[in-house]
C-alpha positions in Angstrom: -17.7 -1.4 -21.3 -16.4 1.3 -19.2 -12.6 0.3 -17.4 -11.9 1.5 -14.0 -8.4 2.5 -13.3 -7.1 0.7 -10.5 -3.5 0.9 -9.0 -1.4 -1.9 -8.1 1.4 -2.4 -5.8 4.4 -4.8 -7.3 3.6 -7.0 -4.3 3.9 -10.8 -6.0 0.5 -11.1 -4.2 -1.0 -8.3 -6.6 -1.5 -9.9 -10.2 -4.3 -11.1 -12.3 -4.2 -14.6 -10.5 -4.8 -13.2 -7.1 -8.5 -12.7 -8.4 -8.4 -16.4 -9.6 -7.6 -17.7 -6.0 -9.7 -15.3 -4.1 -13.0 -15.7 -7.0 -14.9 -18.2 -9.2 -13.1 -18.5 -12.6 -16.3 -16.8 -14.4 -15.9 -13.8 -11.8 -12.2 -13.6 -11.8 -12.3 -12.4 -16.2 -15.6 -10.3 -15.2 -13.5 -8.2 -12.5 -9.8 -8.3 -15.1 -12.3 -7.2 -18.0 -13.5 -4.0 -16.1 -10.0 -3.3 -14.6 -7.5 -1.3 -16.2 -4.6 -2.0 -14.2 -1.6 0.6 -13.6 1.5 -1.2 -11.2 3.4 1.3 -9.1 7.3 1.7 -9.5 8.5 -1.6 -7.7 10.9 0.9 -5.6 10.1 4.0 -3.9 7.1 4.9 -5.3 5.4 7.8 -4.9 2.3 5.8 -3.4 4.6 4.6 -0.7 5.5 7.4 0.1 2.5 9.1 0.4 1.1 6.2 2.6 4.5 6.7 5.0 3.6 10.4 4.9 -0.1 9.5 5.9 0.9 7.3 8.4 3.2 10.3 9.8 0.4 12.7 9.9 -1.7 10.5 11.5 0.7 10.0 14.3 1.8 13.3 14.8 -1.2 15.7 14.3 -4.3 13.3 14.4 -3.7 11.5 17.7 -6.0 13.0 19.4 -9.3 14.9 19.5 -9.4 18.2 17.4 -12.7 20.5 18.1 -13.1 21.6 14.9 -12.7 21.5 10.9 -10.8 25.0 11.5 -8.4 23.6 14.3 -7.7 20.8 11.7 -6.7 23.1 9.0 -4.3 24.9 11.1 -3.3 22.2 12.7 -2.4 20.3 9.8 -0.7 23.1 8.2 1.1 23.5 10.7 2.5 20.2 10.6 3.2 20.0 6.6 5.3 23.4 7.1 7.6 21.7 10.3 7.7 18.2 8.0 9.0 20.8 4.6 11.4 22.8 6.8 13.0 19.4 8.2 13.0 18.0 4.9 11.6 14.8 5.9 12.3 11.9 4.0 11.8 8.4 3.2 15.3 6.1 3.9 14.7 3.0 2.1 16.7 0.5 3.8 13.8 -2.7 3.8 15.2 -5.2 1.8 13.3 -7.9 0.5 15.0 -10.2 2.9 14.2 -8.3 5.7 10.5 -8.3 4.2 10.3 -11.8 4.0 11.2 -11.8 8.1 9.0 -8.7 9.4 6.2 -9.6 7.2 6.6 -13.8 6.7 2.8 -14.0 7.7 1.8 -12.3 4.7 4.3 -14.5 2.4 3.4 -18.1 0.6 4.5 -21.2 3.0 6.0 -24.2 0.8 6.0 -27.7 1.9 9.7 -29.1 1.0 7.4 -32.3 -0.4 4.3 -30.2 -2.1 3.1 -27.6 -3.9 0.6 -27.0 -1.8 0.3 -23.6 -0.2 -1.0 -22.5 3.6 
């Protein structure tokens, strides 16, 4: 059987049992059996910052309508050369506590008397 390599962020929602909740049991092992799973660096990986830097780009250079493939080339060249000579950067300063504020919808609510998860 052929394995796809699939990347993971170290999100606590992104293991094996996240197919178990979201998938019959049967399905769940068919989908773990075929992946070959790879975690990124739980800090400051390079897929973060590539996403950042897409995000960026996107804001910047793609907010609007560009004509042609052309335009888009020098356009985002362009950009890539003023982001190199400013040295952009990523500042990590989101702390996991701050996570658990900014992003609470996409963390677990516990019930002080259950288990039981919304």
């Amino acid at each position: 059987m052929t394995r796809m390599p699939s990347r993971w962020s170290n999100l606590n929602t992104h293991t094996p049992a996240s197919l178990y909740k979201a998938f019959p049991p049967e399905e769940a092992r068919r989908l773990l059996d075929r992946l070959e799973i790879h975690y990124t660096p739980k800090h400051g990986s390079w897929l973060d910052i590539a996403e950042i830097e897409l995000s960026v780009f996107t804001k910047q250079c793609l907010n609007r309508r560009i004509p042609d493939l052309e335009t888009l080339r020098r356009e985002a060249i362009a950009w890539a050369e003023r982001r190199n000579v400013e040295q952009a950067g990523v500042d990590w300063q989101f702390t996991t506590e701050q996570a658990r504020i900014k992003l609470k919808r996409l963390y677990p609510q516990y019930q002080a008397n259950s288990t039981t998860i919304h």
